[in-house]
C-alpha positions in Angstrom: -3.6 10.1 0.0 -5.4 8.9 2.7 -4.4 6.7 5.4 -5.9 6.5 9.0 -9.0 8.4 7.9 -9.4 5.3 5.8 -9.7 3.5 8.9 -11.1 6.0 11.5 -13.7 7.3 8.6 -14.2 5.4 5.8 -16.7 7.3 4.4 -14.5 10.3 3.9 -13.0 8.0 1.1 -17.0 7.8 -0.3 -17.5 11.2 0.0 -13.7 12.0 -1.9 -14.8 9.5 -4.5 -18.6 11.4 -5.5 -17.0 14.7 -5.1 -13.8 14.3 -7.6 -13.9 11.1 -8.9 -12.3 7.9 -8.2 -8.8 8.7 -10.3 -8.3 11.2 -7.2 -8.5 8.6 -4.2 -5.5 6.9 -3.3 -6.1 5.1 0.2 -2.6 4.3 1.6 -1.8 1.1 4.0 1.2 0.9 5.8 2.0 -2.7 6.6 3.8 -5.2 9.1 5.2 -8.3 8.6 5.9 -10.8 11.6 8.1 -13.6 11.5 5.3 -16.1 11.2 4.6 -14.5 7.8 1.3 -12.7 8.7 1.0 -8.8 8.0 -1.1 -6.2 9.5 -2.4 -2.9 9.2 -1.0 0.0 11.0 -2.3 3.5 11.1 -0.4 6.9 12.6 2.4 6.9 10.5 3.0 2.9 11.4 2.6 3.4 15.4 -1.2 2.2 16.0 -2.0 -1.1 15.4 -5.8 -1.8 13.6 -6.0 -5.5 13.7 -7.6 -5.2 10.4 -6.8 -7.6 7.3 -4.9 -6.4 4.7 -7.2 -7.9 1.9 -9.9 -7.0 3.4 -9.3 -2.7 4.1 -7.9 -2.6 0.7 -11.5 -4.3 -0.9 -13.5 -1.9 1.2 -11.6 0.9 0.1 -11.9 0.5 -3.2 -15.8 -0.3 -2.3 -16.2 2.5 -1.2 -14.5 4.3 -4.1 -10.6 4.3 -3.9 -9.2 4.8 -7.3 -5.5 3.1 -6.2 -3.8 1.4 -3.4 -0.6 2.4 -2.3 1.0 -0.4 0.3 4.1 0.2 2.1 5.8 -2.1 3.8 7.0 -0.8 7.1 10.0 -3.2 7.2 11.6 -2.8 4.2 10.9 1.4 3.6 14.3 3.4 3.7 16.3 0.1 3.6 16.7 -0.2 -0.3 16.8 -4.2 0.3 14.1 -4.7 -2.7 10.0 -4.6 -2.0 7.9 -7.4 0.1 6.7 -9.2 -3.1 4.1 -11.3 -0.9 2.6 -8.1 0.2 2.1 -6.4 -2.9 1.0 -9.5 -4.2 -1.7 -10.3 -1.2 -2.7 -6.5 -1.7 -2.8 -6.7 -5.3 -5.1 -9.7 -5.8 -7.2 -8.9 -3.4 -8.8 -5.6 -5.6 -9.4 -4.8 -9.3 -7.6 -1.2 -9.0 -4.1 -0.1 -9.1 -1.8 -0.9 -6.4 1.2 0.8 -6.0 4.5 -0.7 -3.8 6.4 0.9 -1.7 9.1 0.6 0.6 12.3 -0.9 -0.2 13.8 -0.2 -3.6 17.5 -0.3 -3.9 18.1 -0.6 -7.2 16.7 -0.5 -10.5 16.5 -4.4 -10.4 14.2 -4.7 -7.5 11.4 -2.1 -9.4 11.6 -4.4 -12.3 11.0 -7.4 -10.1 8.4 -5.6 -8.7 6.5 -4.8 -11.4 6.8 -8.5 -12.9 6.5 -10.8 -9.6 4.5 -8.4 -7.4 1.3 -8.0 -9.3 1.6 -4.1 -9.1 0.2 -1.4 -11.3 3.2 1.1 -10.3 6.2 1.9 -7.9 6.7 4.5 -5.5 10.6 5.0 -4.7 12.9 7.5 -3.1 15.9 6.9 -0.6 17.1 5.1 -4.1 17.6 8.6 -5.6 18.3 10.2 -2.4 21.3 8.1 -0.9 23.0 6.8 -3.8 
């Protein structure tokens, strides 16, 4: 998974890519949405802003080889209150690869919602099977 080095050096996702093959790059973008509705992108474990659009790291990265996406919204990941469906959604039609939600699943009902309204290819999940 790569996340800041997607940002700080894209070309390590390039070089990934050539070397073991596309099915083995997932760039990872952790996400914030503001009250106006906007998102951005935010490297560091979610604690440096890039000022980079969403749309447009996720089409470079699977430019430059990225097999999947995996978008995580910062908001909603640990609170099991159901995924940011306009995120994956942005994300998802944005690139012709996989994308993958996460952050925010609290029950079974918001995966399959998910999968059917978000325009995702798969879910990632755990506080779910942690803290119930």
């Amino acid at each position: 998974m790569i996340n800041t080095a997607a940002v700080e050096t894209p070309e390590l996702i390039q070089y990934v890519s050539r070397r073991f093959g596309a099915q083995c790059v997932a760039v990872s973008i952790d996400a914030r949405r503001y009250s106006n509705g906007s998102y951005e992108d935010f490297t560091h474990s979610g604690t440096q802003l890039t000022g980079l659009d969403l749309a447009v790291l996720a089409r470079q990265s699977e430019m430059l080889g990225a097999g999947e996406i995996l978008i995580t919204s910062i908001e909603r990941d640990g609170t099991m209150m159901g995924y940011d469906l306009g995120l994956t959604r942005d994300v998802s039609g944005a690139v012709s690869i996989p994308v993958i939600a996460s952050g925010g699943a609290g029950n079974y009902g918001h995966m399959v919602q998910v999968l059917r309204e978000g325009n995702v290819s798969a879910i990632s999940a755990a506080s779910i099977f942690h803290l119930k």
